[in-house]
C-alpha positions as CSV (number, residue, x, y, z in Angstrom):
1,X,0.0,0.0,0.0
2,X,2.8,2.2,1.2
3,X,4.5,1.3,-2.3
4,X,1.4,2.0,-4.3
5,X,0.9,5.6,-2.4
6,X,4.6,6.5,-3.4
7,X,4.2,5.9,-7.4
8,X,5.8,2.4,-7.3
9,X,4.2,0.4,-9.5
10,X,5.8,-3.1,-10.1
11,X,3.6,-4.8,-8.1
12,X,0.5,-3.6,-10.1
13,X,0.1,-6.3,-13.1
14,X,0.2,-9.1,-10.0
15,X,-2.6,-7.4,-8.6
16,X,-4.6,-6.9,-11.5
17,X,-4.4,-10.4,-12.5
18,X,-5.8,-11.4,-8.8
19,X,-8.5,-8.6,-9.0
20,X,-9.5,-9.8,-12.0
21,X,-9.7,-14.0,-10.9
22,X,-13.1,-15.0,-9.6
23,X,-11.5,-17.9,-8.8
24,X,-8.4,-16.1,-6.2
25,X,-9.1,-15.7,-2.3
26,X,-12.0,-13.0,-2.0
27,X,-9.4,-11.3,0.5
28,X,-6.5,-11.1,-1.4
29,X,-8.8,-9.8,-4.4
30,X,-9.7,-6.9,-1.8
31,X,-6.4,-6.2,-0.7
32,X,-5.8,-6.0,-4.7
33,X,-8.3,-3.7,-5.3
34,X,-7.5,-1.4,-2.6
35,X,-3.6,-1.2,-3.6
36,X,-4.5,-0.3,-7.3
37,X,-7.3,2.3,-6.0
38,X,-4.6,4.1,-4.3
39,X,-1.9,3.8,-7.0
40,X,-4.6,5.2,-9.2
41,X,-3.8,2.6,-11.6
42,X,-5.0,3.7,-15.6
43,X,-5.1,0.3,-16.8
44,X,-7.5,-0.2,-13.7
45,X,-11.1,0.9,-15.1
46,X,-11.3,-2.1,-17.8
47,X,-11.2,-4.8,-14.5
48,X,-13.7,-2.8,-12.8
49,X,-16.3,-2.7,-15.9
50,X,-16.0,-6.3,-16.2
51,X,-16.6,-6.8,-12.3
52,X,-19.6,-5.2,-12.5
53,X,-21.1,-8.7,-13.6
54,X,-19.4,-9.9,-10.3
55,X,-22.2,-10.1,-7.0
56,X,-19.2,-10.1,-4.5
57,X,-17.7,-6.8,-6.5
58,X,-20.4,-5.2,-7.8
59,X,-20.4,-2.2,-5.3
60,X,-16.7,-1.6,-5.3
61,X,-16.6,-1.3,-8.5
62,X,-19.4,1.2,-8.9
63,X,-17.6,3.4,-6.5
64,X,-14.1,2.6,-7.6
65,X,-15.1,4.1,-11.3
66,X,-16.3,7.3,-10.3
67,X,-12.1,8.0,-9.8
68,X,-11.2,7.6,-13.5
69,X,-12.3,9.5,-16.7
70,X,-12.9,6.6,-18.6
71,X,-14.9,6.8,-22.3
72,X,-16.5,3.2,-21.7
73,X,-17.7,3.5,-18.2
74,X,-20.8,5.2,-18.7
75,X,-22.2,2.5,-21.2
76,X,-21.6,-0.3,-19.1
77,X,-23.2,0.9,-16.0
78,X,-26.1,2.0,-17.9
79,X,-26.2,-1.4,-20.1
80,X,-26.4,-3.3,-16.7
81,X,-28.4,-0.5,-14.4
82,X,-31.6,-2.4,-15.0
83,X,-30.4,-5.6,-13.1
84,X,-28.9,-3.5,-10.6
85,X,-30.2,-4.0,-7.1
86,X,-31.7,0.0,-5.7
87,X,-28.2,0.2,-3.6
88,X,-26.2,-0.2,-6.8
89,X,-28.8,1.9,-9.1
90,X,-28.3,4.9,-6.6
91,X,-24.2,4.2,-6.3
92,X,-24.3,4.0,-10.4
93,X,-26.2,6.8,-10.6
94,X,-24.0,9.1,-7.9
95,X,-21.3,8.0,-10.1
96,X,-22.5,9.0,-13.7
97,X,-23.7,11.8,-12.4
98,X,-19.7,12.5,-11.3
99,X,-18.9,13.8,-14.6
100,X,-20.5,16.5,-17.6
101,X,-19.6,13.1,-20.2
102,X,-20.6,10.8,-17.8
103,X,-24.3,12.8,-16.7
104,X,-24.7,13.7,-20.7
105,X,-25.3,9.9,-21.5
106,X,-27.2,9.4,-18.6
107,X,-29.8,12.3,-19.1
108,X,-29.6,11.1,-22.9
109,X,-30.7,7.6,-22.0
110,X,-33.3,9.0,-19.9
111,X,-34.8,11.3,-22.3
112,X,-34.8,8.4,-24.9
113,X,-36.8,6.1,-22.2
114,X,-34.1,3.5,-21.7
115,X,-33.4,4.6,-17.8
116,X,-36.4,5.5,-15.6
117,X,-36.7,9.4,-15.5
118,X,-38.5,8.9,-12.1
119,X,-34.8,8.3,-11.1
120,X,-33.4,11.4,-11.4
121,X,-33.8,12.9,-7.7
122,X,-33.4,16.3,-6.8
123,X,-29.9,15.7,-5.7
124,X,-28.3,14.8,-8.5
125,X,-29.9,17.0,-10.7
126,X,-29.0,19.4,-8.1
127,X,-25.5,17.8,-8.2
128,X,-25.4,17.7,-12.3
129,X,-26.0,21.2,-13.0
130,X,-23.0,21.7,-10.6
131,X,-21.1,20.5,-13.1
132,X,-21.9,23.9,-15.2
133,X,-21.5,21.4,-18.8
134,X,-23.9,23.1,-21.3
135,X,-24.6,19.6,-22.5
136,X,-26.0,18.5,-19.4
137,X,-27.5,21.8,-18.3
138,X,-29.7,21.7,-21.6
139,X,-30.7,18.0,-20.7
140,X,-31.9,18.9,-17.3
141,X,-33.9,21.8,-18.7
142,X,-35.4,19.6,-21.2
143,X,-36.2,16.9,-19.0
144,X,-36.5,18.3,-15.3
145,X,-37.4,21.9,-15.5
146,X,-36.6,24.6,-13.5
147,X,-37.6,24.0,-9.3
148,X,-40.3,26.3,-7.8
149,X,-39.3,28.7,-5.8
150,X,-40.7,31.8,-4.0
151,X,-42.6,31.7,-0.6
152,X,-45.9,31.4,-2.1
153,X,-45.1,29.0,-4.1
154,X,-44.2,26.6,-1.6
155,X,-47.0,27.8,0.5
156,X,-49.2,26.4,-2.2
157,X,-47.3,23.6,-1.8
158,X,-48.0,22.8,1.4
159,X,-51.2,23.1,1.4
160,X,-51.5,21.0,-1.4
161,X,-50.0,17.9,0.5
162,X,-52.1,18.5,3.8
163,X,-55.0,18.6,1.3
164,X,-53.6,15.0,0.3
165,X,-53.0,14.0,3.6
166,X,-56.4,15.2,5.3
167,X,-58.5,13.6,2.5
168,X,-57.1,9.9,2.0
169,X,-59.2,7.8,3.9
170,X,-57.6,5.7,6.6
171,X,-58.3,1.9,4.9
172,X,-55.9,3.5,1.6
173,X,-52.5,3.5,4.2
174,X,-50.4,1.0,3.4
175,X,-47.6,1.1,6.4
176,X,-45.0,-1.3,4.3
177,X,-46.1,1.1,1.3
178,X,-45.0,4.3,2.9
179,X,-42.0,2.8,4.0
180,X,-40.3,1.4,0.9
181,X,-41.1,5.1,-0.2
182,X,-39.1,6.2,2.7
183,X,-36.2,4.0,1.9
184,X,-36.1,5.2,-1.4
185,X,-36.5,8.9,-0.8
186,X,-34.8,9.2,2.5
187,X,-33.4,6.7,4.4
188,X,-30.0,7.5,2.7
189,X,-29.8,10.8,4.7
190,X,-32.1,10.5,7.7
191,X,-32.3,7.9,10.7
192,X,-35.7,6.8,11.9
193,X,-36.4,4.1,14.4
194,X,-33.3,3.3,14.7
195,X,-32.4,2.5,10.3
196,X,-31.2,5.3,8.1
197,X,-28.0,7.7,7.5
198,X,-26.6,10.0,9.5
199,X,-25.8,13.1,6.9
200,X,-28.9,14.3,7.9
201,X,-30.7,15.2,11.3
202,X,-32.5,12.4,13.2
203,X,-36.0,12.1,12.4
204,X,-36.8,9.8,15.5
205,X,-37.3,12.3,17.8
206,X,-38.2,15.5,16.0
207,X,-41.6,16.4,15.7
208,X,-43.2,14.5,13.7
209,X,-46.5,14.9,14.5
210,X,-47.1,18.3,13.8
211,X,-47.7,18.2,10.1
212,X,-47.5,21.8,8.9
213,X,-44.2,21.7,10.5
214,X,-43.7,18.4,9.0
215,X,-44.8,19.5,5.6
216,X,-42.8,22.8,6.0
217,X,-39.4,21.0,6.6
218,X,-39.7,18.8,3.6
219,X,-40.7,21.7,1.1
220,X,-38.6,24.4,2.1
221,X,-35.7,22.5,3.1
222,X,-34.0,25.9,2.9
223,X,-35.7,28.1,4.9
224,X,-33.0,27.5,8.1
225,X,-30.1,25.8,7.6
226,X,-27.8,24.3,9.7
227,X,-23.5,24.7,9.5
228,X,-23.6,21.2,9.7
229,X,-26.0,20.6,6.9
230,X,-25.2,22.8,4.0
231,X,-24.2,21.7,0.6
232,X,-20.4,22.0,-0.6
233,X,-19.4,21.9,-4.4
234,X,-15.7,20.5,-4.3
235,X,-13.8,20.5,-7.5
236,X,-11.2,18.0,-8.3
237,X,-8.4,18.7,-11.0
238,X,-9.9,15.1,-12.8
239,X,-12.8,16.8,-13.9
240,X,-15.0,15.0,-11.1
241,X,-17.7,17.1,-9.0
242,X,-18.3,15.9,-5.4
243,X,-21.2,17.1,-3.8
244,X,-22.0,16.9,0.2
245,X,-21.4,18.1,3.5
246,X,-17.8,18.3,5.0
247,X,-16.9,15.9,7.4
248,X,-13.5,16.8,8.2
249,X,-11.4,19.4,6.6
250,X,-7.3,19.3,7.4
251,X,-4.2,21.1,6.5
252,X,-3.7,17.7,3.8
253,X,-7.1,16.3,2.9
254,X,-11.0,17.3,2.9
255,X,-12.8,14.6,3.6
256,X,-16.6,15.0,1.9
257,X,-19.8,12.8,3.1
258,X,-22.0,12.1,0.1
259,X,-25.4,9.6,-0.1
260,X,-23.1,7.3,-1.0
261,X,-20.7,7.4,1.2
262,X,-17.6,9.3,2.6
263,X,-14.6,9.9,0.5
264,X,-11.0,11.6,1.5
265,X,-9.7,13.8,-1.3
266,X,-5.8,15.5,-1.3
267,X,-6.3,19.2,-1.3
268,X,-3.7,19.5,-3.9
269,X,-6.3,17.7,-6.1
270,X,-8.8,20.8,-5.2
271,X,-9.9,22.9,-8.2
272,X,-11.8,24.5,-5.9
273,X,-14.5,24.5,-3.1
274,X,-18.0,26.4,-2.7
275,X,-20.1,26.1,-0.1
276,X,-23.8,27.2,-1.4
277,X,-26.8,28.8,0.7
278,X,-28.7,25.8,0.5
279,X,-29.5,22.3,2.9
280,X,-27.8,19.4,1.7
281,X,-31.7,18.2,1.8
282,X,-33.4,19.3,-1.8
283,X,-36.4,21.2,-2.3
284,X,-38.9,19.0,-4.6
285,X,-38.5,15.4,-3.0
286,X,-42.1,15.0,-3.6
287,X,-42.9,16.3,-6.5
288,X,-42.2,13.2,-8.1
289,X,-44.9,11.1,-5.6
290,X,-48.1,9.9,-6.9
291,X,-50.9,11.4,-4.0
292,X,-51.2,7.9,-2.7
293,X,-47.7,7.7,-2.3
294,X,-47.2,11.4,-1.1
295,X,-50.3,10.3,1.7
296,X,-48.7,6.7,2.3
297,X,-45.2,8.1,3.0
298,X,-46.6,10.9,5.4
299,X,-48.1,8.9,7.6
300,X,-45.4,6.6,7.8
301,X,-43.5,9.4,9.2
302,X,-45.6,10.1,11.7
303,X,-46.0,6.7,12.8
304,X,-44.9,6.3,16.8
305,X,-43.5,2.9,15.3
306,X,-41.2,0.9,12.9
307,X,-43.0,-1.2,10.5
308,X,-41.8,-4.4,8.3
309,X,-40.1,-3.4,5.7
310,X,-41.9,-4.5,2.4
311,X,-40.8,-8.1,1.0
């Protein structure tokens, strides 16, 4: 490792060849993997395309490709995003949306109907117009319009979703319902009964129950932010835009919390940093909610209790 970090690199064909054999101790293939990661090895992204058809890799590799500028990598997460599992389609799609070449094909293949437009969240779209790449900037016009903004407008808004709420009969809640949509919209960020992130504030014990307040929170995510919570834009000389909250920020490295994960980034490799005016929560998380699932997923956090997930 200490080799790898100082540029040698004659130990980096052994490694790939044991990354690369399904058949080698799972171990040593990690310990591979994480020697080449660090050496930033270019004949690296090849392996990791092909071990996206590998169960016990999958994830690693997803992650591992958003560190290389790589004209293939695009196409084969999107070939294979279908038969992803929802972990991996929200890792692939944190990665693609990394990049202005990476984001182009992305928003392309969701305008042409191959990926699931419903998939674009807030977040990244938020996090691929950071990337300031006419290409995708037209794409996200096109495709996701431009947010609503202004107080009335989200006072419209919020009384629109209590209209949801206060007129769905009890017998249409489905608890199991409103939480799948909870683990898909949230859990990434936000902790409640005890399963969730932590890059967000604990939803556990705030109050929940009060649902202008409630309703308030998740429309105008901006309207008081915490230091803790607001969004950073760091730059990397690759080309790559990270997008999250600072975790830890040295004299040597910034380390950046994302929905994906953490990752620690050498300030030398800092094009530059902004930290924006706005919650690391975005504003429209429900705009993209049928009313059943807008009613199912408000109750559900306002339930006193966990529920089974749904099978």
């Amino acid at each position: 490792m200490l080799s790898a970090r100082f540029g040698d690199v004659s130990s980096l064909a052994a490694l790939r060849t044991v990354l690369a054999d399904r058949s080698a101790d799972e171990g040593e293939r990690r310990h591979a993997l994480a020697v080449l990661s660090v050496a930033r090895d270019a004949e690296l992204p090849p392996i990791l395309q092909a071990l996206l058809d590998d169960n016990a890799f999958r994830s690693a590799a997803i992650r591992e490709l958003t560190g290389f500028d790589h004209p293939d990598t695009a196409e084969h997460l999107l070939s294979r995003y279908a038969s992803f599992p929802p972990p991996d389609r929200a890792a692939a799609l944190s990665t693609l949306a990394a990049r202005g070449d990476y984001a182009a094909a992305t928003l392309a293949a969701m305008e042409s109907g191959r990926i699931p437009l419903a998939d674009l969240t807030p977040y990244l779209a938020r996090q691929m117009a950071g990337l300031n790449d006419d290409r995708v900037t037209a794409l996200l016009d096109r495709l996701y319009g431009v947010s609503r903004s202004g107080d009335a407008a989200k006072r419209d808004l919020v009384a629109k979703y209590r209209r949801i709420y206060e007129n769905s009969a009890d017998w249409m809640y489905s608890a199991e319902h409103g939480r799948a949509i909870y683990d898909r919209v949230c859990v990434q960020c936000h902790k409640l009964h005890g399963a969730g992130g932590d890059i967000g504030p604990e939803l556990t014990g705030a109050n929940r129950l009060d649902l202008d307040y409630l309703l308030e929170n998740v429309v105008d995510p901006n309207a008081l932010i915490g230091h803790d919570y607001q969004l950073t834009m760091v730059r990397l000389t690759d080309g790559r835009v990270l997008s999250g909250i600072i975790e830890q920020s040295g004299d040597q490295t910034v380390t950046v919390t994302m929905l994906t994960g953490s990752e620690t980034v050498q300030r030398s490799d800092i094009a530059g940093m902004d930290r924006l005016d706005v919650s690391m929560m975005p504003e429209g998380l429900l705009d993209g909610l049928t009313e059943i699932e807008v009613q199912n997923l408000l109750k559900y956090l306002r339930n006193d209790r966990q529920v089974p997930a749904a099978q």
